[in-house]
TORDO-390650 format. One line per field, with one value per residue (C-alpha): residue number from 1; residue in one letter; x, y, z; chain. Coordinates in Angstrom, 1 decimal. Last residue first. Layout:
BEGIN
seq = NUM|...
type = A|...
X = X|...
Y = Y|...
Z = Z|...
mol = A|...
END
This chain:
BEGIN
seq = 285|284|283|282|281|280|279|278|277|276|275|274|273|272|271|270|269|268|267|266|265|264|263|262|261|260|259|258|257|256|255|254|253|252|251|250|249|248|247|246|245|244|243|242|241|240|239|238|237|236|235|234|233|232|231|230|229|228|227|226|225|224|223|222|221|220|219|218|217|216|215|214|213|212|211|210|209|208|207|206|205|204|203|202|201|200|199|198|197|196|195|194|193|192|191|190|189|188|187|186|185|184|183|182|181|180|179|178|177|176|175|174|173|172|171|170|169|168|167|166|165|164|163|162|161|160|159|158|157|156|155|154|153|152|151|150|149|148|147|146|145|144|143|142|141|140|139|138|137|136|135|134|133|132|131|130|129|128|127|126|125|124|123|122|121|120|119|118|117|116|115|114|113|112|111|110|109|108|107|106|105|104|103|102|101|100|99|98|97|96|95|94|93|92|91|90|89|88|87|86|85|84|83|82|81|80|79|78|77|76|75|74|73|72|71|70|69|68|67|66|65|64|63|62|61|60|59|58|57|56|55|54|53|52|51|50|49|48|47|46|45|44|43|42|41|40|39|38|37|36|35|34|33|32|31|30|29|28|27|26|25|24|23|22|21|20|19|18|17|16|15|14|13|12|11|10|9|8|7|6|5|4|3|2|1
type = X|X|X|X|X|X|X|X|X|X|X|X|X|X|X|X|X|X|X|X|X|X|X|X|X|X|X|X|X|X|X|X|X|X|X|X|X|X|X|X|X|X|X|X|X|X|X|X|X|X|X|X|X|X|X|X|X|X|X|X|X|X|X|X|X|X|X|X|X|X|X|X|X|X|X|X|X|X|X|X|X|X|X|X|X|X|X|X|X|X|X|X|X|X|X|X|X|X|X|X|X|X|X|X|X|X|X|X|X|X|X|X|X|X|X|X|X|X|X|X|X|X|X|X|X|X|X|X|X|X|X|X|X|X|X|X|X|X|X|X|X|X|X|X|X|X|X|X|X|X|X|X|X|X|X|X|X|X|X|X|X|X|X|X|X|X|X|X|X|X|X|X|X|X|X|X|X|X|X|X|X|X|X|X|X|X|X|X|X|X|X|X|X|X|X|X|X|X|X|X|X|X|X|X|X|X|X|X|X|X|X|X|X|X|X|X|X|X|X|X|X|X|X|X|X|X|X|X|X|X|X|X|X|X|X|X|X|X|X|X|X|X|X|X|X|X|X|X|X|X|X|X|X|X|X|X|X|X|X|X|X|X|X|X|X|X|X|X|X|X|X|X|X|X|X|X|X|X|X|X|X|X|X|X|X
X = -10.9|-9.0|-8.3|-4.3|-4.4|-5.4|-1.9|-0.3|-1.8|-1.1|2.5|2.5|1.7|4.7|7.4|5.8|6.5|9.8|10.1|9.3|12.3|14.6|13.7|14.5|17.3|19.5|21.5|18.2|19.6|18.2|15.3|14.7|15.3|13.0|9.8|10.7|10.5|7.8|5.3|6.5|5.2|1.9|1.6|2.2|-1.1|-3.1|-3.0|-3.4|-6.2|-8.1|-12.2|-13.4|-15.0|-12.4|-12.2|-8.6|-6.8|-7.6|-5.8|-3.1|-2.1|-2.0|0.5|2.4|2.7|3.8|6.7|7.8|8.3|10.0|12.4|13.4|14.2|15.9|19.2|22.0|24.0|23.4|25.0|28.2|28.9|27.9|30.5|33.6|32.8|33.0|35.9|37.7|36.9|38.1|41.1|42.2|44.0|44.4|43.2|41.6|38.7|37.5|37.4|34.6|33.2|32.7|31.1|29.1|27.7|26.8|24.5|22.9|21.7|20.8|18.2|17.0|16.3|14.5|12.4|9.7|9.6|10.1|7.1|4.9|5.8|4.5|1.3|0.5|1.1|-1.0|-3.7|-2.8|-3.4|-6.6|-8.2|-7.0|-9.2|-12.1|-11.4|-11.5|-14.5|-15.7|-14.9|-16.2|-19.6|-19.0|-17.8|-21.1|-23.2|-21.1|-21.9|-25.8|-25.8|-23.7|-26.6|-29.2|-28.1|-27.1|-30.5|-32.0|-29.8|-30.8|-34.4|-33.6|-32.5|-35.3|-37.9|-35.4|-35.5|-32.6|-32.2|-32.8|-30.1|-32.0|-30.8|-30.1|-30.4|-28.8|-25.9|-23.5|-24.6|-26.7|-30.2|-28.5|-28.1|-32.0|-33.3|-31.2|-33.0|-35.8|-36.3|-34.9|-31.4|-28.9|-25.5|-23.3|-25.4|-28.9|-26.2|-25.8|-29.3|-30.0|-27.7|-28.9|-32.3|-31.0|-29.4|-32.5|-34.9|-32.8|-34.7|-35.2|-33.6|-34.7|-37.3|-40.7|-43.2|-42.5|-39.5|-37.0|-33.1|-31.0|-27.9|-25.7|-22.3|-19.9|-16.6|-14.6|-11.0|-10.6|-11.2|-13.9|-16.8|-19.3|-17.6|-16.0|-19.3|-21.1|-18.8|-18.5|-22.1|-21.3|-18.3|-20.7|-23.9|-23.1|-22.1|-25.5|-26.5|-23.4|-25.1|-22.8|-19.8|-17.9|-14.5|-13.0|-9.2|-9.7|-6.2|-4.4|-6.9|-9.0|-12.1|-15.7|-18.3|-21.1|-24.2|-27.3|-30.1|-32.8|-35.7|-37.6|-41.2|-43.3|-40.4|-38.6|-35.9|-33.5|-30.6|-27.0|-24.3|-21.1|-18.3|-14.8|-12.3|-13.5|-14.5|-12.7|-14.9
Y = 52.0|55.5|57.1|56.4|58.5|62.2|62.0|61.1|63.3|66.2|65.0|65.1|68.5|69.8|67.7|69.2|72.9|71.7|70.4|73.9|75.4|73.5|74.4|78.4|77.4|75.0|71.4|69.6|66.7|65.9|67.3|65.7|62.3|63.1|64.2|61.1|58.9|60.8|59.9|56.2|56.3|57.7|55.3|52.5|54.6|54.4|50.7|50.6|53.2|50.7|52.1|50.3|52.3|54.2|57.4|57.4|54.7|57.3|60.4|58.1|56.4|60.1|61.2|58.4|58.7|62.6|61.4|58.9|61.5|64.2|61.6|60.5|63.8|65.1|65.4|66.2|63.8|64.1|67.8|66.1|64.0|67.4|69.2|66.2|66.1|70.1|70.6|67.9|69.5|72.8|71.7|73.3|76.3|77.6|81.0|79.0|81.5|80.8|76.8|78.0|80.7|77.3|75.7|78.1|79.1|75.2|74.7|78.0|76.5|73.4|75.5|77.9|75.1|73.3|76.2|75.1|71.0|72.5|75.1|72.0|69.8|72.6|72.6|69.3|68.9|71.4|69.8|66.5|68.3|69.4|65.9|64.7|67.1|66.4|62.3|63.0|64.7|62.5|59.6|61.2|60.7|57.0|55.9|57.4|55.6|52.6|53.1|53.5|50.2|49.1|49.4|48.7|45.1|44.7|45.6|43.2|40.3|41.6|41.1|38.2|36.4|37.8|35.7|32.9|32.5|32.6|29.1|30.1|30.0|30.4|33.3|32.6|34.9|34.6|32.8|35.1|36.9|40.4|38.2|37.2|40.5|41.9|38.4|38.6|42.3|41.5|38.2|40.1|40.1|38.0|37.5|34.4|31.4|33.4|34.2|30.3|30.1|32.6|32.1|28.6|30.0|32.4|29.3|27.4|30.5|31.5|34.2|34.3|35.9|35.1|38.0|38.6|41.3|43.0|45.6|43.4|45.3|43.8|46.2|44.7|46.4|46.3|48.5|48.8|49.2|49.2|47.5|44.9|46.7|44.4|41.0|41.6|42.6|39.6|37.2|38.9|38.2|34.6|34.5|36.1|34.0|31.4|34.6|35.6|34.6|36.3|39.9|41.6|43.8|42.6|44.3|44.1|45.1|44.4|46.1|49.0|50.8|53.8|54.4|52.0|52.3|50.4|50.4|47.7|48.5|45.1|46.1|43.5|41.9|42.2|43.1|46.5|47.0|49.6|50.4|52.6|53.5|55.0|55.9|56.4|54.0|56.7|55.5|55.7|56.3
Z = 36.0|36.1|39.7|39.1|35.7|37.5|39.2|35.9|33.8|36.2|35.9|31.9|31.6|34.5|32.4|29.3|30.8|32.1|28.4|27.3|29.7|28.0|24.6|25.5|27.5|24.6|25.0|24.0|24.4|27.8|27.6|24.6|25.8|29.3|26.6|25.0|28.3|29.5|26.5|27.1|30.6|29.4|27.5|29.9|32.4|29.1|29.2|32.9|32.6|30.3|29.8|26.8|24.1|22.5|23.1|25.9|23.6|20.4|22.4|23.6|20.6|19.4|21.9|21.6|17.9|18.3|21.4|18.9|15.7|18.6|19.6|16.3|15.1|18.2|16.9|19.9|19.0|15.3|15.8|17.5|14.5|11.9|13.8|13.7|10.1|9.8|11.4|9.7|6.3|7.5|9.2|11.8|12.6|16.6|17.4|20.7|20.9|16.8|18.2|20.7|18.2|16.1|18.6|19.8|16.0|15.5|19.2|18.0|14.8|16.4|18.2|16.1|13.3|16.8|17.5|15.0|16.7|19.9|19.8|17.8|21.1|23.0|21.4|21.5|24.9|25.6|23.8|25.8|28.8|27.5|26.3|29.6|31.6|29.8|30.4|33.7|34.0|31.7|34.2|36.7|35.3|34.3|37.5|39.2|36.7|37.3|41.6|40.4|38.3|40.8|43.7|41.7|41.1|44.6|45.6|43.3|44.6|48.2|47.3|45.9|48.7|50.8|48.3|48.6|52.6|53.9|56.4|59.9|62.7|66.2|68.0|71.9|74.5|77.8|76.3|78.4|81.4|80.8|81.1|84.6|86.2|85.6|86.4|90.2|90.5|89.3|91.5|95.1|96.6|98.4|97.1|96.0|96.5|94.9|92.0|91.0|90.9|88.6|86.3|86.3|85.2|82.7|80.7|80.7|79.6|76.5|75.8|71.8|69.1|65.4|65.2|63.1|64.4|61.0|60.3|60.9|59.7|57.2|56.5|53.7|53.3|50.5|50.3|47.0|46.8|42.6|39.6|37.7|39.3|37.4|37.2|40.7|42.2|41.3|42.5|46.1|46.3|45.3|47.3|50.6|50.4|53.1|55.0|55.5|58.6|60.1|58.9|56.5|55.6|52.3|51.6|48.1|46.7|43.7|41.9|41.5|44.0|43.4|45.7|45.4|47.6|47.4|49.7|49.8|52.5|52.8|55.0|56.5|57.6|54.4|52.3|51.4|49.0|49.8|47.1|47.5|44.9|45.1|42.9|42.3|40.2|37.4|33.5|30.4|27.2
mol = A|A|A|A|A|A|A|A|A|A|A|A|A|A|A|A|A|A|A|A|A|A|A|A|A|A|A|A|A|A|A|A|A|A|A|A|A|A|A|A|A|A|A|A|A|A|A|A|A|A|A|A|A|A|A|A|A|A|A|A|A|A|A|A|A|A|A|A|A|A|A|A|A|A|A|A|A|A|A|A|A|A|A|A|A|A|A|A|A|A|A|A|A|A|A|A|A|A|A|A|A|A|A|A|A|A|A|A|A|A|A|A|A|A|A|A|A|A|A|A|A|A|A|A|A|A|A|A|A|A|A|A|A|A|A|A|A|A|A|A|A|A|A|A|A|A|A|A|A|A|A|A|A|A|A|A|A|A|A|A|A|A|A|A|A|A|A|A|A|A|A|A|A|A|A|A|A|A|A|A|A|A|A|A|A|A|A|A|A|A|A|A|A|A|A|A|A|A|A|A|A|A|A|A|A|A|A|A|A|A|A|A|A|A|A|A|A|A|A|A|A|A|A|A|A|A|A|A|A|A|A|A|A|A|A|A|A|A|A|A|A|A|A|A|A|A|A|A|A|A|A|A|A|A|A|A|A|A|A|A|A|A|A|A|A|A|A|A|A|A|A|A|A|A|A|A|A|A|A|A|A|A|A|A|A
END
């Protein structure tokens, strides 16, 4: 079962004196591409948080922010009474004017509040671990459901790929058939003799040039390596991604040889298959 590079997922936990908000976005990317937003105090916590996420999320540009807001009486800042005090001072030399009004300018002065770095506590530290947790459960659920919407889409591409390659696989008698009675009206127009025998050697060399045996045996076994890639139980778009590659090569070969409209115009129809797979293939995990 393949899974989507796009999903979300959000947690709250709530503790005495905060609330801990977890969101994860994740988008399609070739690689990780990750970007952590969180409070400064928590930075010492960032690679292992960034840890987690890799192992889980494996793929793709995914966006973490932590939101801890106080909900208690609690709070880290404080007035940084020193600092204000000087500010004061220095502004009674510059301009006159009243308490407030100097106390009103200097708590907007750098350093007028100072926040006093606390070690996190471990009860808050797993609260945000738990949130996380929930968080890409949710964002794997969300992977998981556009992944069958994916997947539902590729099963019916690849129908109609099937389908088309069984109209050039019955049209193909037709085909060289028609390549054979131009060339011999072409040496008929030249009212030339040749050699019968010769004819037909140098006919049957330029038929095998045009044979699309091998090509339409490949382009079968890719299709099926693809159908049993895409339900097996590991999600691998890059894997799928190489076979789809190969399945335009062949469809490209017998394009190119097919030498005939009516086939032509069922490899523009394959061409036009295989680029809606390809489009849809960049957002799988």
């Amino acid at each position: 079962m393949i899974q989507s590079m796009t999903g979300f997922g959000k947690h709250v936990v709530q503790l005495p004196n905060k609330k801990i908000t977890v969101e994860l976005k994740s988008l399609n990317s070739k690689n990780l591409d990750l970007n952590a937003r969180m409070p400064p105090a928590y930075r010492e916590k960032e690679l292992e948080l960034r840890k987690i996420i890799a192992t889980d999320l494996v793929r793709g540009k995914i966006d973490f922010n932590l939101y801890i807001e106080l909900t208690g009486e609690e709070t880290g800042a404080q007035v940084n009474e020193v600092a204000i005090r000087k500010y004061m001072q220095q502004l009674r030399t510059i301009a006159d004017g009243d308490e407030l009004r100097l106390l009103e300018m200097a708590l907007r002065m750098p350093d007028a509040m100072k926040t006093e770095r606390e070690d996190i506590d471990p009860e808050e530290y797993k609260g945000i671990r738990e949130a996380l947790r929930v968080a890409l459960t949710e964002t794997n659920d969300f992977r998981s459901a556009e992944g069958k919407v994916l997947e539902t889409d590729f099963s019916e591409r690849l129908q109609n790929l099937q389908a088309l390659l069984k109209e050039i696989t019955a049209m193909d008698p037709e085909r060289l058939g028609n390549v054979r009675e131009r060339l011999e009206k072409a040496v008929a127009d030249i009212q030339t003799e040749v050699d019968a025998n010769r004819f037909e050697q140098e006919l049957i060399y330029y038929l095998e040039k045009y044979d699309i045996t091998e090509e339409k045996v490949r382009l079968q076994n890719h299709l099926d390596y693809f159908s049993s890639t895409l339900g097996s139980t590991d999600s691998n778009g890059k894997k799928l991604a190489f076979i789809t590659q190969e399945i335009g090569r062949e469809i490209n070969t017998i394009g190119s040889k097919a030498n005939y409209a009516p086939m032509q115009q069922l490899v523009v129809q394959m061409k036009d298959e295989l680029e809606k797979i390809k489009e849809q293939m960049l957002n799988v995990l």
